[in-house]
N, C-alpha and C positions, 0 to 999 in steps of 0.2 A: 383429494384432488391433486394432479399431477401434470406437470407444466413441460413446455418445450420453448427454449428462445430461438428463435433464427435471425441472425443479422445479419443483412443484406448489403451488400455493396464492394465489388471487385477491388477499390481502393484499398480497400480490409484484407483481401487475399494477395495483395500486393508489398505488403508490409509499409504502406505511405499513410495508415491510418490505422493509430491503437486501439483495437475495441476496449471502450470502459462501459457501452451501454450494457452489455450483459451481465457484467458483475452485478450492475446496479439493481437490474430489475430480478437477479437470482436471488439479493438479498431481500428485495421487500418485499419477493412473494415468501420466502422462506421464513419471515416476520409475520407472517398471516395464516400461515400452516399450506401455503401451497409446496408440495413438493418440486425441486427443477429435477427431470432426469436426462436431458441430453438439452446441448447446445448448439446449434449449429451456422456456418458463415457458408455462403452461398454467394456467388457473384453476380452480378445484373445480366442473367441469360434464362430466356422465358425457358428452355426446356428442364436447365438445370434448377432455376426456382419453383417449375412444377411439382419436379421429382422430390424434391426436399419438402416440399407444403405439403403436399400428399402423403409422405411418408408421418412426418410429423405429427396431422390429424390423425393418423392409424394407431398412434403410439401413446399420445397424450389427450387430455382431458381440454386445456388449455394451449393454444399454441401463440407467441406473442413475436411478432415481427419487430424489426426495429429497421427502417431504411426504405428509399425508393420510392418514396412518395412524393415526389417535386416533380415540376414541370418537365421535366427534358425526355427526350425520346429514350435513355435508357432506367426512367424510372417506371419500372414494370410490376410493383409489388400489388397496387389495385386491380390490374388486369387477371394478374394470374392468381387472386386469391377468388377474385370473380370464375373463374375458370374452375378450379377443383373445388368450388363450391357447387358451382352447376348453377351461378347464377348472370345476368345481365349488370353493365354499368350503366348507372341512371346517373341524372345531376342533381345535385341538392341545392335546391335555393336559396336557402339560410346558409348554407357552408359558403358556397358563392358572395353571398352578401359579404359575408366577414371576412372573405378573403380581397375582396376589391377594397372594402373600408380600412384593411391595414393597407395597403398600398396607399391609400387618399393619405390615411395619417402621417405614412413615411413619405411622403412626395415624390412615389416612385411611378413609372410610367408602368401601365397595368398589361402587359402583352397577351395575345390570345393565348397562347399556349398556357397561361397560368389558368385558364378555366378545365382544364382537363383535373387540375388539386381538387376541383368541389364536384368530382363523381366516383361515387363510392358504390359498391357491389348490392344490389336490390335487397330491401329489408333488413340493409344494417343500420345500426346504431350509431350513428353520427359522434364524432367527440370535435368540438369544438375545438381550435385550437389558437388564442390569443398571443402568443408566445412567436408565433410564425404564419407560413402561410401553407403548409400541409397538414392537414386537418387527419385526425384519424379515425377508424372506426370499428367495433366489434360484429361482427358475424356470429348469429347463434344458429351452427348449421345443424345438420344431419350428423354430421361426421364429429366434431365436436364444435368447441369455441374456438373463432380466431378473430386477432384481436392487433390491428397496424397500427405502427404509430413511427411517427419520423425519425430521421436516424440521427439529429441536433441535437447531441444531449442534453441543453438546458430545455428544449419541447420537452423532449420524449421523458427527461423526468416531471417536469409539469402535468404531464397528461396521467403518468404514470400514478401522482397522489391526489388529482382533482377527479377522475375518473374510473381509469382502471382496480387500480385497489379498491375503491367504495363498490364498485359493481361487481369485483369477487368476492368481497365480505357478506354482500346481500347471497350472493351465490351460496357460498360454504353455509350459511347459517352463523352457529354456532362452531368458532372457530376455535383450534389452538393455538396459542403464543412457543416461537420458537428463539428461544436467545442463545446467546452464546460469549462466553468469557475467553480471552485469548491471555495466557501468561506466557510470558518473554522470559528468553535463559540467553545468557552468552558465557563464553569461557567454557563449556562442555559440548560434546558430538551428539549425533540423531540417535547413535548406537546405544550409549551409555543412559539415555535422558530415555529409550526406549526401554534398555532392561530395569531401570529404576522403577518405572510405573507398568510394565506389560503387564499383569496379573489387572491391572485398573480397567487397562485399555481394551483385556480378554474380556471382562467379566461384566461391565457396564453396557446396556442397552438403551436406557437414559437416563441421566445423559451417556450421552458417549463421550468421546478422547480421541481426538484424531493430533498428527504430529506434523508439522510441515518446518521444513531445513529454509533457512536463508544463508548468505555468506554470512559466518560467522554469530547467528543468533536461530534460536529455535524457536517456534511456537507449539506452544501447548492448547490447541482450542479446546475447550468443556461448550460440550450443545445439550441443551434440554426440553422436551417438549412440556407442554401443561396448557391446562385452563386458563390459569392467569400469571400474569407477568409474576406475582408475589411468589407464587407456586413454583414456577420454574427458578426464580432465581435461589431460593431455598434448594432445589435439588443441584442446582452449580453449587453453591456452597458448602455443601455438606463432601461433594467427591473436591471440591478443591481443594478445603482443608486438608484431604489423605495426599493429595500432590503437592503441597507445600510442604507437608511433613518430611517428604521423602526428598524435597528438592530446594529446601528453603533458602539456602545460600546463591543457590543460581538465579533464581526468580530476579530479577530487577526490575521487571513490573506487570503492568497489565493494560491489556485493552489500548487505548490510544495514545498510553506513557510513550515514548522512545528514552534509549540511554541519555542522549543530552539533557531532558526536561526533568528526570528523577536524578541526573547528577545536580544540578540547578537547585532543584526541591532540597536535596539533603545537604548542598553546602549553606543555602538559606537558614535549614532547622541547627543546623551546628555550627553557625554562625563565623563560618566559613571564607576563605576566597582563594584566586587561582591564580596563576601566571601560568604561560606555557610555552616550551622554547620546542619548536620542531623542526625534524631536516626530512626525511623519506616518505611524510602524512601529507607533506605539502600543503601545510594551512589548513587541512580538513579539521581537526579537533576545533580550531577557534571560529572556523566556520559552522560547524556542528552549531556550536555552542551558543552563538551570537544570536542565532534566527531562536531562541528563546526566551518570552518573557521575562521579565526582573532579572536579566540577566547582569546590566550593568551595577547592581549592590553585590553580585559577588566574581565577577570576572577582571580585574586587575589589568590584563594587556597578554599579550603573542606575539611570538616571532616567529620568524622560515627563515633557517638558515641555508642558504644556496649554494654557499663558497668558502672558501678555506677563510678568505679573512673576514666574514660574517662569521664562522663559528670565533676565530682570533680577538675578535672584539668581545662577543658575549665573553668565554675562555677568561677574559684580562690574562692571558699570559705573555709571558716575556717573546721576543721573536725567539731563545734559544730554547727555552721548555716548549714552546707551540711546536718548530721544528721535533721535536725528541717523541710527541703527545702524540698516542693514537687517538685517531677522530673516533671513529669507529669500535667504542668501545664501553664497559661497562662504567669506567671512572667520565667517562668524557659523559656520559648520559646525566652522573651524579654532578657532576659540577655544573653542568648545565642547568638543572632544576634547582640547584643552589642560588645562582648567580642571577637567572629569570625571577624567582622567589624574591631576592635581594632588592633586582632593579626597580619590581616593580609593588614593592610591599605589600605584597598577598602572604599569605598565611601556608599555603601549599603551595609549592612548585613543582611542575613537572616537566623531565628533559627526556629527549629521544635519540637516539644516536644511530643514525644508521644509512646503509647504501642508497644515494638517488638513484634513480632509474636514467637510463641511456634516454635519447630523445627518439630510438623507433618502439621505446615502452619496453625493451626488454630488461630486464636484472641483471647485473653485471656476471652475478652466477648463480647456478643452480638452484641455490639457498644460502641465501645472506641473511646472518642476524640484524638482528633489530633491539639496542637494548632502550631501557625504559626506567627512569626513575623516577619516585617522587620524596623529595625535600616535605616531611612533617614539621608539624607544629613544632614537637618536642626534640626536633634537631635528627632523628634519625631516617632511617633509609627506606623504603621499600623498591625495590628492583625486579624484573625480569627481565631473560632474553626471547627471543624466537626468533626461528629459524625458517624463512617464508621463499618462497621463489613464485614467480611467474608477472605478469604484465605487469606495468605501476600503476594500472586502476586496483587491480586487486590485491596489491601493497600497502597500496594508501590505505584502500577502504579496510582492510584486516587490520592492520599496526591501529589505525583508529580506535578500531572498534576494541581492541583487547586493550587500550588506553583508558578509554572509559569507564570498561568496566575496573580496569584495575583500580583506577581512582575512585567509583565506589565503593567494591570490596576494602579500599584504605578506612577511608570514611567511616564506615561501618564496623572498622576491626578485625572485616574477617583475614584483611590481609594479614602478614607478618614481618617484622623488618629481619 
């Protein structure tokens, strides 16, 4: 079985509203073995929502709306699913009932116009909707299934596990489980993480290997079909193990780890702690950092350094060595995770040294280094620079991110001083 979402609503094509309804219901039909093969956003216009339902039924087995089910004159998705179905709008009386009785409950004044939510297209399957007051319903046409539901994401996913999945499951029969493992890499390119495993990526059918780039981090999803959940995850682990082999040092985690939550985990296991002095991340590393659990038994304290005499203070230096001192530099990054380390008796220090950004976001120049150190345990160094240019969101967010990992890879060894 093979599915189509269409989300409705011109706010969506306006960019004043994120679709997240269709990721959501691409995964849990793709959790059931429904395949998604096209998605589509349509705006509140009956000819263009014809065109798009019509095509859709032509295409897909299942086709699942999401939006235009309320009261107002441009929610049209009842009408026009009535329409390329070839059927009439009736009113349902029980859908009616439930929709005046949340209004009683909420003490809201009931307007006529909300009695057009409880008429649904002749012969469909009513779904209840207690979450709201657009009810939805499925259509078992000619053509194929279709299947509305409102475009509120907390409805539309209530409806989505109270109803919709139980009535596909009956549908499929006997279904297959489709999972899927995501491993995280950062500090390597899409290029490099692709020639490592392409003979994986060639030769598997299932699971498969698909690669998707983020700033600065990559994902490696493994997907595998099966009978049972036990079955496929045996077949993820048996091609992950061959991607760890080949990639084991980049991996920094899995599934819904982030870099902050697995740095956390392993200063915990190696009983561990931080400080961290920053000028060009702007706070981002101790922000990362802080929105993680148990974070306060191993995160020590942070600074943002803004100005000459904020870096002069951390520094302790005289006014004629500060004068003499380049800020911007490799010694100025080590002293800094010395001195952060010192004040705030953590075990690891880490210092950053490098260009702010102008206040219209741009980089002073083309590409300005960024150095990095971290103050160990045993008194020695680990360092890098890089060499970064373009806005200061994508300064921060980069310098961050190759901080992190550097401070795992410390952690772990795989650094070197």
């Amino acid at each position: 079985m093979n599915a189509e979402i269409v989300v409705i609503g011109t706010e969506l094509l306006l960019g004043q509203i994120i679709d997240t309804n269709a990721a959501y219901m691409a995964e849990e039909l793709n959790k059931i073995g429904v395949g998604v093969l096209y998605k589509s956003t349509v705006g509140d216009n009956a000819g263009r929502m014809r065109e798009v339902l019509s095509r859709a039924l032509e295409r897909a087995d299942v086709v699942i709306t999401s939006g235009g089910l309320g009261p107002t004159e441009d929610d049209l998705t009842r009408q026009i699913a009535a329409q390329v179905t070839g059927r009439q709008l009736v009113l349902h009386p029980e859908l009616l009932a439930q929709i005046q009785q949340i209004f009683a409950q909420r003490q809201m004044p009931f307007t006529e116009n909300n009695i057009q939510q409880a008429y649904i297209p002749e012969g469909a399957l009513p779904i209840e909707n207690p979450q709201g007051t657009a009810p939805g319903y499925i259509i078992e046409a000619e053509q194929g299934i279709l299947i509305s539901l409102p475009g509120v994401p907390r409805e539309m996913k209530y409806l989505m596990q109270t109803a919709v999945l139980p009535y596909l499951r009956k549908k499929l029969g006997k279904f297959q489980i489709i999972t899927s493992r995501v491993l995280k890499l950062c500090g390597i390119g899409e290029s490099t993480v692709d020639y490592a495993i392409r003979d994986l990526i060639q030769t598997s059918s299932n699971p498969t290997i698909g690669l998707l780039a983020h700033l600065g981090q990559i994902d490696i999803r493994i997907t595998a079909k099966a009978d049972s959940a036990d079955e496929a995850a045996q077949r993820i682990g048996e091609l992950e193990a061959k991607v760890r082999e080949r990639l084991a040092g980049q991996i920094f985690g899995a599934d819904h780890e982030t870099q902050e939550s697995v740095l956390v985990r392993l200063l915990q296991e190696h009983q561990l702690s931080l400080a961290v002095a920053e000028t060009n991340t702007g706070g981002r590393i101790s922000q990362r950092l802080t929105g993680v659990p148990g974070i306060d038994a191993v995160f020590r304290g942070g600074v943002v350094l803004t100005d000459r005499a904020s870096y002069q203070r951390l520094l302790s230096l005289s006014e004629d060595a500060f004068e003499s001192h380049d800020l911007i530099s490799l010694e100025t990054a080590k002293r800094l995770a010395y001195m952060v380390k010192d004040c705030c008796g953590a075990t690891l220090g880490l210092g950053i040294a490098g260009y702010r950004q102008s206040r219209d976001g741009q980089i002073i120049d083309p590409a300005v280094p960024s150095f990095l150190a971290i103050h160990m345990t045993e008194g020695e160094y680990i360092t890098k620079d890089y060499y970064i240019s373009g806005p200061a969101e994508l300064v921060q967010t980069r310098v961050t991110t190759i901080a992190l990992e550097m401070l795992r890879r410390a952690i772990l060894g795989l650094e070197k001083s």
